[in-house]
C-alpha positions in Angstrom: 0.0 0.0 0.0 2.9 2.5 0.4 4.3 2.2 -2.9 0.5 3.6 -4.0 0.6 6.2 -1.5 4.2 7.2 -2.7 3.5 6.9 -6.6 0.4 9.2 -5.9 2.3 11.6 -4.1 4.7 11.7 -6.5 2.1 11.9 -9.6 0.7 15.1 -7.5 3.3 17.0 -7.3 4.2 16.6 -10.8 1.1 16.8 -12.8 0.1 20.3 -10.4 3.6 21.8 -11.1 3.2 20.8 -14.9 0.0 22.1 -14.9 0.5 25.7 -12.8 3.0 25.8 -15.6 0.6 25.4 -18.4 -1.3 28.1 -17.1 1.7 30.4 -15.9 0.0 30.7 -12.3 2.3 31.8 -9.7 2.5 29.2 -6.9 0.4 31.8 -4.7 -2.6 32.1 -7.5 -2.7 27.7 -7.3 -2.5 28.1 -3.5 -5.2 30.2 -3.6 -7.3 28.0 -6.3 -6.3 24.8 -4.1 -8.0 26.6 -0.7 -4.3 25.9 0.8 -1.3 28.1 2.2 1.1 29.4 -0.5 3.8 27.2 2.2 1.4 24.1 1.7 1.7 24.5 -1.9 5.2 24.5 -2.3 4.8 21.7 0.1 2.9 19.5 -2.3 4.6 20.6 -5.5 8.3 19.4 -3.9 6.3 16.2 -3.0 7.2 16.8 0.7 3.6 16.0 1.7 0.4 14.5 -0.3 -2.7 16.3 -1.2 -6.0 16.4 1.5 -9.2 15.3 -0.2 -10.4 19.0 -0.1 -7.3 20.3 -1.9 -7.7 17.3 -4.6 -11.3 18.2 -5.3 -10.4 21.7 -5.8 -7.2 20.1 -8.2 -10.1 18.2 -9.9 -12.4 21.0 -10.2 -9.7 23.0 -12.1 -9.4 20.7 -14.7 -11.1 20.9 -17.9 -11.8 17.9 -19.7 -8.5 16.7 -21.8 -6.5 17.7 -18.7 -8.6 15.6 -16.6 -8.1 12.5 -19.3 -4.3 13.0 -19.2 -4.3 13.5 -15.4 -6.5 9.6 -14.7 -5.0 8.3 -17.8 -1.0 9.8 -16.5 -1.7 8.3 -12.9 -3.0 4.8 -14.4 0.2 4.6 -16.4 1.8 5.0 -13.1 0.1 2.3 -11.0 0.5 -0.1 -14.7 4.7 1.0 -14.2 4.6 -0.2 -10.5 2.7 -3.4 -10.5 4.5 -4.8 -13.6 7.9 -4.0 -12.1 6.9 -7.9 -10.6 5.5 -9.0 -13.5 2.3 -9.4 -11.3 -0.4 -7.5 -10.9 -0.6 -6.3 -7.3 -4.6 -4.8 -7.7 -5.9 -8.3 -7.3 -3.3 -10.3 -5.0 
């Protein structure tokens, strides 16, 4: 279960940089989008710490529709990466 927690944290923090990029938002502006603290923020972007459920909904909320197929479609690539590094897949064990 930790290598899902850490592969989600991970995807976070990447896909919300990626993304604040795309729409050149300071890390302030996606602070204030996300309901959280600008330090929170740079918090989650660094991957120091995952995202609450609130702050994910917001994430979620931001999205418009291809961005929300590359962000469930980038996160399932992910989990595929991790559970055939066994050849196995861990989902079902």
């Amino acid at each position: 279960m930790n290598e899902y927690k850490e592969i989600t944290k991970n995807y976070l923090a990447a896909f919300t940089d990626s993304l604040r990029a795309d729409r050149k938002l300071s890390q302030e502006r996606m602070a204030e989008q996300l309901r959280i603290s600008c330090r929170a923020y740079g918090d989650l972007e660094r991957g120091k710490y995952c995202f609450s459920s609130i702050a994910l909904m917001f994430l979620l909320g931001m999205l418009k529709q291809d961005e929300m197929n590359a962000f469930l479609f980038g996160f399932q690539a992910q989990v595929d990466i991790l559970e055939n590094q066994d050849g196995n897949n861990r989902l079902y064990k």
